[in-house]
N, C-alpha and C positions, 0 to 999 in steps of 0.2 A: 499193271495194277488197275489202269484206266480201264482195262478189257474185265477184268475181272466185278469190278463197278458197276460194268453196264450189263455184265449177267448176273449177277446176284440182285439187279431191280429190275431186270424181266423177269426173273424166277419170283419176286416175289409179288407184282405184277399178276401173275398169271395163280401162284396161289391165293394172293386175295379175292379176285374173280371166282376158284373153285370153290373158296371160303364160301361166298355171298351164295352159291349155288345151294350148297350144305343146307346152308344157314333155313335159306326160302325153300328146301323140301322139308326140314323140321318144322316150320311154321303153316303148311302144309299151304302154301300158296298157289298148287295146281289142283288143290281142292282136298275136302275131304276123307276122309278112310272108306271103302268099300262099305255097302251092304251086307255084300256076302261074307261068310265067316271064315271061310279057307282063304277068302282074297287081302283081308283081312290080317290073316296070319303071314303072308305073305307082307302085305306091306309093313307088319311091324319087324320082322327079321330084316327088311330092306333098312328101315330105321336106325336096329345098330348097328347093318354095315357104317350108314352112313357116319352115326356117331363118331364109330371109330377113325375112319374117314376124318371127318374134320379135326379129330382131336391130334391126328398126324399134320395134319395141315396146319395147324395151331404152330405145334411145336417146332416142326420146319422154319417157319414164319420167325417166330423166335430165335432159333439158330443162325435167322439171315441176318435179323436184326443186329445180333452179339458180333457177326462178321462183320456187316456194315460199319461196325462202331468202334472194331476193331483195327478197320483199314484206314477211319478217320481220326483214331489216335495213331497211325504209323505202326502199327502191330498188325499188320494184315497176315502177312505171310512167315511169324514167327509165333512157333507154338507158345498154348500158355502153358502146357505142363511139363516143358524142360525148356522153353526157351530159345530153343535149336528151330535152322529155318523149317519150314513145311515144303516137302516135296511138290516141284513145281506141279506137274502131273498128278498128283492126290488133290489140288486147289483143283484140277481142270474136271476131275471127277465130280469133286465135294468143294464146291467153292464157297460154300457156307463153311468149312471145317476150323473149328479154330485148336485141334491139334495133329502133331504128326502121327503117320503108322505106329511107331513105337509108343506113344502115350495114349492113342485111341485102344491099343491091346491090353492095357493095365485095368 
């Protein structure tokens, strides 16, 4: 479980960093929008990539959270929507996951 601790706060680590990345190209902190109008268009389709981008990164962060909080009420590794353990190997994929193969298909 100790293992699994110490990668879901690098993972989320490393998504607060992408976060802050997001965050400082919507605020446009390497500068401005183009002059030009096709450069323009370009940066604003780059924009809701990034949107989107961050709004995954949001929610991921969220999910690490729900784990986290999960493992430090002793419910780490036992689904919340039947209650039955979590395949060790589905944690090693998804170690944010707080349910099993069978209740993530529902």
């Amino acid at each position: 479980m100790t293992n699994r601790i110490a990668e879901l706060e690098t993972l989320k680590a490393d998504l607060e960093a992408r976060l802050a990345r997001y965050e400082a190209h919507q605020r446009r902190e390497t500068g401005a929008l183009d002059k030009d109008s096709e450069e323009q268009a370009t940066q604003t389709q780059n924009d809701e990539v990034v949107d989107s981008l961050e709004q995954e990164t949001r929610t991921e962060l969220v999910q690490i959270a729900r784990a986290l909080d999960r493992i430090n009420n002793g419910l780490g590794d036992e689904c919340e929507g039947c209650g039955e353990a979590i395949d060790p190997r589905r944690l090693q994929v998804l170690p944010y996951t707080t349910v099993c193969v069978n209740c993530a298909g529902d």
